[in-house]
C-alpha positions as CSV (number, residue, x, y, z in Angstrom):
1,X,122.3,-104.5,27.3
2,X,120.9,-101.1,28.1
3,X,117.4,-100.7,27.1
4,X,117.9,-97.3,25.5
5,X,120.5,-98.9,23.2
6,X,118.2,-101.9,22.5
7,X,115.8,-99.3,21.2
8,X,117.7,-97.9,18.9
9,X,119.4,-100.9,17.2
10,X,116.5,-101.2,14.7
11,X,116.2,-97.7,14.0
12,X,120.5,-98.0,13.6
13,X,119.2,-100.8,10.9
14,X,116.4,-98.7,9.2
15,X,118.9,-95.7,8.7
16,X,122.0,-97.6,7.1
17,X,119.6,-99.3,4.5
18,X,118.0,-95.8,3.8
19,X,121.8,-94.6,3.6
20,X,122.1,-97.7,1.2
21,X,119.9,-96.3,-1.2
22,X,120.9,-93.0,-1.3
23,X,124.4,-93.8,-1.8
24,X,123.3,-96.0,-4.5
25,X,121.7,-93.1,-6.0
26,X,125.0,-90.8,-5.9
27,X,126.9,-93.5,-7.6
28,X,124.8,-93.9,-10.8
29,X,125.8,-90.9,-12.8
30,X,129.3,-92.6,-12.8
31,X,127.7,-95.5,-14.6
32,X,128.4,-97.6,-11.5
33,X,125.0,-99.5,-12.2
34,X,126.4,-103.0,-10.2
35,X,127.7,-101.1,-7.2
36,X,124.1,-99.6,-7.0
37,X,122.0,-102.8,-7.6
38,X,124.1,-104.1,-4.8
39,X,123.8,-101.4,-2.3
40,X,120.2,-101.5,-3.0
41,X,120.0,-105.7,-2.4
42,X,122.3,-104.8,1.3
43,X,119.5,-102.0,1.6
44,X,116.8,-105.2,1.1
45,X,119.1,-107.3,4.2
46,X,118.9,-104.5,6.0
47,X,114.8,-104.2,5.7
48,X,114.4,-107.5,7.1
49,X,116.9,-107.2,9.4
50,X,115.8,-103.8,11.3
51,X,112.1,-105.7,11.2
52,X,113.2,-109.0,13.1
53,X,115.3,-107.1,15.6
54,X,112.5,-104.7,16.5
55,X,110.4,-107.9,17.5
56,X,113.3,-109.7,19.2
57,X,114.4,-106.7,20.9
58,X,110.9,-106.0,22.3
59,X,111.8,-102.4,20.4
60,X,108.6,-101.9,18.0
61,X,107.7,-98.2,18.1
62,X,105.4,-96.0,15.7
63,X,108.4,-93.6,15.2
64,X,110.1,-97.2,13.7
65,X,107.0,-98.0,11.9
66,X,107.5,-94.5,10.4
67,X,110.9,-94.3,9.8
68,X,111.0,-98.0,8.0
69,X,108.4,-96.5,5.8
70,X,110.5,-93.5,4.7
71,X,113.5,-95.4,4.1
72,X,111.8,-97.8,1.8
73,X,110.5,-95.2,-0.6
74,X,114.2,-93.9,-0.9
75,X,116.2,-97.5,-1.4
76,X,113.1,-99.1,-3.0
77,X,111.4,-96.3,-4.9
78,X,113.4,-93.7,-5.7
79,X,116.9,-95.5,-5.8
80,X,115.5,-98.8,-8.1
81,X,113.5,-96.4,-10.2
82,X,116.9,-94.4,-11.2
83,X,118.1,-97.3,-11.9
84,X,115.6,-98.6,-14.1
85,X,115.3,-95.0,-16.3
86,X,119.5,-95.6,-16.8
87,X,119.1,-98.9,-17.8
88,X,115.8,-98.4,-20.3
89,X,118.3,-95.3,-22.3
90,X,121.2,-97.5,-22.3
91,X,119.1,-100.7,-23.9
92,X,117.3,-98.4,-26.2
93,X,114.3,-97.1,-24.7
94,X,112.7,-93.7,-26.1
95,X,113.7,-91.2,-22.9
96,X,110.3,-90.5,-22.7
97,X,109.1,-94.0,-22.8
98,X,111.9,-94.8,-20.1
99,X,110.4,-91.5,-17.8
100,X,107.1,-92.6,-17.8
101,X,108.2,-96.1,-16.7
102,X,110.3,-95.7,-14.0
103,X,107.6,-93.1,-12.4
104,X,105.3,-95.9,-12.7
105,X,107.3,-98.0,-10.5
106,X,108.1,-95.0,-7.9
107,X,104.6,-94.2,-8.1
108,X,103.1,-97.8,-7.4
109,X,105.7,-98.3,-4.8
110,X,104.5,-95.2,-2.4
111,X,101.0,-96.7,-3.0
112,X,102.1,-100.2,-1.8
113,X,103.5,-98.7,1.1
114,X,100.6,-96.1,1.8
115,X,98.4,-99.1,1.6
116,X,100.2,-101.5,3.7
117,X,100.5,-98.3,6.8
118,X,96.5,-98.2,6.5
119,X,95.9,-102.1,6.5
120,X,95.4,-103.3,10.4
121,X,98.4,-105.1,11.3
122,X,97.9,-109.4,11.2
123,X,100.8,-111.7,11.4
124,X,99.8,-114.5,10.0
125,X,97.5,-112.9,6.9
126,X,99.5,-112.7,3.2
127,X,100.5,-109.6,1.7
128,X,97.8,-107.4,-0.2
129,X,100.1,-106.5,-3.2
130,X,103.7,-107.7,-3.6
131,X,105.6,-105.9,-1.0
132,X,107.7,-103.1,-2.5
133,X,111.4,-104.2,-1.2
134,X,110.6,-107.6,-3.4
135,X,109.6,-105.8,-6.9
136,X,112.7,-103.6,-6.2
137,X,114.7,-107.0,-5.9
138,X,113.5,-108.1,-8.7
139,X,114.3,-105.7,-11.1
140,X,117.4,-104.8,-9.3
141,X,118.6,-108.8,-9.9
142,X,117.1,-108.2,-13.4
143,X,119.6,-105.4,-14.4
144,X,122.7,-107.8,-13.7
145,X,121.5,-109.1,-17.2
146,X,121.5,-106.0,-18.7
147,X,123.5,-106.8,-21.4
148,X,121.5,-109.1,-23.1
149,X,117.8,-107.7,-22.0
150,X,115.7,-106.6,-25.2
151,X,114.6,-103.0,-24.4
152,X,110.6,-104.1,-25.1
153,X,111.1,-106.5,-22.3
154,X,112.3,-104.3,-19.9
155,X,109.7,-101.6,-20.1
156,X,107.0,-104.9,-19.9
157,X,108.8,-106.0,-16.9
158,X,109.1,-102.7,-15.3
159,X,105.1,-101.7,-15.6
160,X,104.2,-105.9,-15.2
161,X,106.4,-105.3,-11.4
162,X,104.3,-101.7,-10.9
163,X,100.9,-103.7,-11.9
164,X,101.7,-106.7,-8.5
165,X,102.8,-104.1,-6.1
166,X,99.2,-102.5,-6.0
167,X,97.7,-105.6,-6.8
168,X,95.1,-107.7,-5.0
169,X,97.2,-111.0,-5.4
170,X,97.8,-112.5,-2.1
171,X,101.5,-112.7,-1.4
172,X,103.4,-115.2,1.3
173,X,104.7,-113.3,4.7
174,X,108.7,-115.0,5.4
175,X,107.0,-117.1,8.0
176,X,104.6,-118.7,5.6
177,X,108.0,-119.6,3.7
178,X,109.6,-120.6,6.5
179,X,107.2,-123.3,7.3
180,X,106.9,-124.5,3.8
181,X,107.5,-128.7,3.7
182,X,111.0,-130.1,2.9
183,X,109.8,-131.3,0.2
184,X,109.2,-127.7,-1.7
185,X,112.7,-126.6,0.1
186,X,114.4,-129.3,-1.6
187,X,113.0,-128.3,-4.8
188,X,113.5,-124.6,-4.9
189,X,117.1,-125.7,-4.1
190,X,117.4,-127.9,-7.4
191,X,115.4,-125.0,-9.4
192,X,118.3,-122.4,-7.9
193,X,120.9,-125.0,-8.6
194,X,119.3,-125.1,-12.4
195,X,118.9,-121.5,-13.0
196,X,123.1,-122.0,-12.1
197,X,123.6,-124.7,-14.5
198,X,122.0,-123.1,-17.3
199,X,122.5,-119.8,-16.7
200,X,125.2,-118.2,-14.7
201,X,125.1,-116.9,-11.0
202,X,123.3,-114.0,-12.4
203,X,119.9,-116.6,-13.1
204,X,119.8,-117.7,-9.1
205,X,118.5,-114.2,-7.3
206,X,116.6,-113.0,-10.1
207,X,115.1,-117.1,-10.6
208,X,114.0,-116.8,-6.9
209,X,112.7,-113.5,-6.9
210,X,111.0,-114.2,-10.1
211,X,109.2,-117.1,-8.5
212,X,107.7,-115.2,-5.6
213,X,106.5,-112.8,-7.9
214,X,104.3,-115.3,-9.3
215,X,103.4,-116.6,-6.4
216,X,100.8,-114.3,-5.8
217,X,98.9,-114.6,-9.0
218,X,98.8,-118.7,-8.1
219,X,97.7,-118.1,-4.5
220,X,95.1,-116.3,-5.0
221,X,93.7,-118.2,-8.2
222,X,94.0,-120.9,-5.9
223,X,91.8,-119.2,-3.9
224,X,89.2,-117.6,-6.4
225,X,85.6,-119.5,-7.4
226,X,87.3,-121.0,-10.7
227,X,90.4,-122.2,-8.6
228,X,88.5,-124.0,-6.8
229,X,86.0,-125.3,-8.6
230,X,88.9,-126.6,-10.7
231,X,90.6,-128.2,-7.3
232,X,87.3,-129.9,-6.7
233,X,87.1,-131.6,-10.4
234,X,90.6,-132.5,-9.9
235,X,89.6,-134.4,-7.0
């Protein structure tokens, strides 16, 4: 393959899920509020996609560090948070109530990403914050239960998602996933296969995105005096 077109596969990547979020964006006014959590979730494939390519391709450049950056505050910012202000009016949230959350989650996403361009790059170190394509998930898997949400929860969820983005918690890479036991994959797949069984399909992404966002918090009590201090008594 020519090396010019290796280049620009990632980029090709990066673009389309940026074009995934603004399409999603044009489709809300139409009250098409699936179609856009689902462009936004390709968007999210997308993300991890261009990211793995770029190393497999030997094709990381700044201009792609750049680029990736732009394109998440569009399908992850700015796309979830119209999202979110539709779906706080149409459970019942005050319009005002509903502005000031969704720029919460806009505005804590752009300082995720601002802090992540300034941290020095480490593979194998967690996450300062819960990366901003995961909160989007999360309240973007959230909305398929939009007909049953309570608006209170909602507006909690939306600010409690804001709060972990520019949080200190420590938050897993997908290679410290990847290399978690059998043991623990065998047991996320029985909590999935419960959310199913209790739920509906709905419960599974929202269950699993749920459960890294509180991953973060555990990790880095784990790591804190009290955790361990508590881990040694245990003992």
């Amino acid at each position: 393959m020519p090396r010019q077109l290796t280049r620009i596969i990632p980029s090709i990547a990066t673009i389309t899920s940026l074009m995934c979020g603004v399409v999603a964006i044009m489709v809300l006014p139409d009250g098409n509020f699936l179609m856009a959590a689902l462009l936004i979730m390709l968007g999210s494939i997308l993300d991890v996609l261009d990211g793995q390519l770029a190393v497999r391709l030997n094709a990381v450049s700044d201009i792609g560090k750049e680029l990736d950056s732009l394109a998440d505050v569009v399908t992850f910012g700015v796309a979830p948070t119209m999202l979110i202000y539709h779906l706080l009016l149409i459970v019942g949230v005050d319009r005002p109530i509903a502005i000031l959350s969704s720029l919460a989650f806009v505005m804590a996403g752009a300082l995720r990403l601002a802090r992540f361009n300034t941290i020095p790059s480490d593979r194998n170190a967690y996450f300062k914050g819960m990366p901003i394509p995961m909160g989007s998930a999360l309240l973007v898997t959230a909305s398929f239960w939009q007909h049953w949400v309570i608006n209170i929860w909602w507006t909690i969820a939306v600010v409690t998602v804001s709060y972990l983005m520019v949080s200190n918690f420590a938050y897993p890479k997908s290679k410290h996933v990847m290399a978690l036991p059998v043991k623990v994959w065998v047991a996320l797949g029985v909590y999935t296969l419960l959310c199913w069984i209790v739920s509906s399909w709905q419960a599974v992404p929202f269950g699993v995105f749920l459960l890294y966002a509180l991953v973060g918090p555990v990790i880095s009590f784990q790591r804190s005096r009290w955790g361990k201090r508590i881990s040694e008594a245990i003992k």
